[in-house]
Every structure is written in C-alpha cells, then in structure tokens.
N, C-alpha and C positions, 0 to 999 in steps of 0.2 A: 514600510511593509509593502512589499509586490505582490501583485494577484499572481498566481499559478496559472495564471492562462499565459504570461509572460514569457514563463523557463522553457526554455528549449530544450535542455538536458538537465538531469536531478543535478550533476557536477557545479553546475553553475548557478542553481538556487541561491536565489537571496533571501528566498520568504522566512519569518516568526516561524520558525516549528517546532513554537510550545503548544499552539491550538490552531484547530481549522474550525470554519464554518461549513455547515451543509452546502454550499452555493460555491464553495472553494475546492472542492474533492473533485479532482481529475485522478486520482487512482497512479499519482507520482510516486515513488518509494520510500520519501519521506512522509506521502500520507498515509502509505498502507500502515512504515512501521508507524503509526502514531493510531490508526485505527486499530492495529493489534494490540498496540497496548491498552486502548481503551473500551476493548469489545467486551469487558462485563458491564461498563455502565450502559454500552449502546443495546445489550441484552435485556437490558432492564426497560426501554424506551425511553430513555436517557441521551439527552445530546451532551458533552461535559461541556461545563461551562470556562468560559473563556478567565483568564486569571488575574484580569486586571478587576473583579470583583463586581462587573458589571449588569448580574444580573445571571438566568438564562441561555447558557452557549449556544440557542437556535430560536431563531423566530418560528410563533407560532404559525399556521397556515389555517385560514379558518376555515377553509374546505376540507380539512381532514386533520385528525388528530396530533397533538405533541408529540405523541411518540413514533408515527407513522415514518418521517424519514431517516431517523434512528434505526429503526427493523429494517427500511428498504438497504439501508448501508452493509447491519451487518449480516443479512443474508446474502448480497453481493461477497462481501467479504468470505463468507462460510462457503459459499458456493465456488470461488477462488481456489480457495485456501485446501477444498475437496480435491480440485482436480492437481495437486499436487501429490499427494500422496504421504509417504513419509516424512520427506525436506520438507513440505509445509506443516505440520508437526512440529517438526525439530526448529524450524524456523520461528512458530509461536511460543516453542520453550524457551528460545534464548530470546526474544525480545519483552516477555513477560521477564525472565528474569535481569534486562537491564541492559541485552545486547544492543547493541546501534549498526548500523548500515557496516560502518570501517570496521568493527569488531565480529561479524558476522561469520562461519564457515561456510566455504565454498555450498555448499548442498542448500543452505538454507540461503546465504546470496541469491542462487540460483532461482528458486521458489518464491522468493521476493522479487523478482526482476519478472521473473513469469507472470507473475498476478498483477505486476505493473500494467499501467496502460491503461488507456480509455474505455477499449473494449476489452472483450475477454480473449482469449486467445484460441483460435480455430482450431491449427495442431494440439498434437497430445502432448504433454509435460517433457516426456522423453523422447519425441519427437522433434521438441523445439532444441531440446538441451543438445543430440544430436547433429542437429541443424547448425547452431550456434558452435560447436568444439570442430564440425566441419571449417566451417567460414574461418575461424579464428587460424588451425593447420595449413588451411588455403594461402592467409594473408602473411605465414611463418616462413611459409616455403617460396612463396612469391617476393620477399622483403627479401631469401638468402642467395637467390638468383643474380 
C-alpha cells in the first residue's frame, strides 16, 4: 500500500481504496468518492473502521475527542460539496448509489474534480468549469493547426 502523498495524479493511484485513515486524506477523488460514501457514519462522529477487522479506523487523539476529526472531515466535505450546487447533489446521489469515478456523468465528474484538491478552490464552481471547457477548446484548436 502507498501513501497518498506519493500520487501525482488520481490516474496513477496505487493506493488500497477500500479505507483511508485521517492522516491519509489529501482530498484525491478517490478519497472524496470514498468520504461520500461514508458521510453518514462520519456524521455520526464515526471514523469507519478499516476491514481487516482491526479494531477502530482512527486513533484516538487525547487532546480532543473521537469524534472531532470525523466532524472536521465532514463539514469540509459539506462545505465542498455546497459550493457546488446541483452536480454535487447529483454527484452524492450517484455515488451513494454505487457510482465509481469511470461510471460517473459528466456534471457530477465535474463536481468531483472541483472539490478535489488540497485546498478549496478560490473560483466559483462555474467559473472553474468555464475556465476548464476554455483550456480544453484552446488545446482542440491548437492540436488541429
């Protein structure tokens, strides 16, 4: 297993992404989809536990409570997942219901790719998607030259 501080792009993930730990979350798009799938237990104060039956899927921290880095994840995550709008909606409907990263439609892709990243993202949702379907036209018409 590779730490996620490894991957340079999600494309070329090696990591286990049946669980992450708190200490593993760079906010890749296989950990968003995997924190969405698990945002009722992390609403609960709930870290899931890892599946090799080991106990606990988070250490405790005795400066501050079990549940504490659980709530900081998914209020990141809900605060994300806001400034998307719609697509992040539709985006949590289909990965609750079993969609994966390649199964995904373009809207909710998108909203997944947006909330990716370390940080949050400065521009606005449709600002970035704009930005992005520029660059992309840029690089069509530049390749037909």
């Amino acid at each position: 297993m590779t730490d996620c501080r490894s991957c340079r792009t999600w494309k070329g993930c090696t990591h286990d992404r049946s669980w992450f730990g708190y200490q593993e979350i760079r906010w890749c798009a296989y950990q968003v989809e995997w924190l969405i799938s698990n945002s009722d237990m992390l609403r609960k104060g709930q870290w899931p536990a890892e599946e090799t039956g080991s106990g606990p899927g988070s250490r405790q921290f005795k400066s501050e409570g079990s549940f504490v880095k659980a709530s900081v994840v998914v209020a990141e995550l809900d605060a994300r997942l806001k400034s998307t709008g719609v697509c992040g909606k539709l985006l949590v409907a289909l990965v609750e219901s079993g969609g994966t990263l390649g199964t995904l439609d373009r809207d909710a892709r998108d909203a997944l790719y947006y909330i990716s990243g370390w940080r949050r993202k400065v521009t606005s949702f449709r600002a970035w998607r704009n930005q992005r379907d520029r660059r992309v036209q840029n690089e069509a018409f530049l390749a037909s030259e």
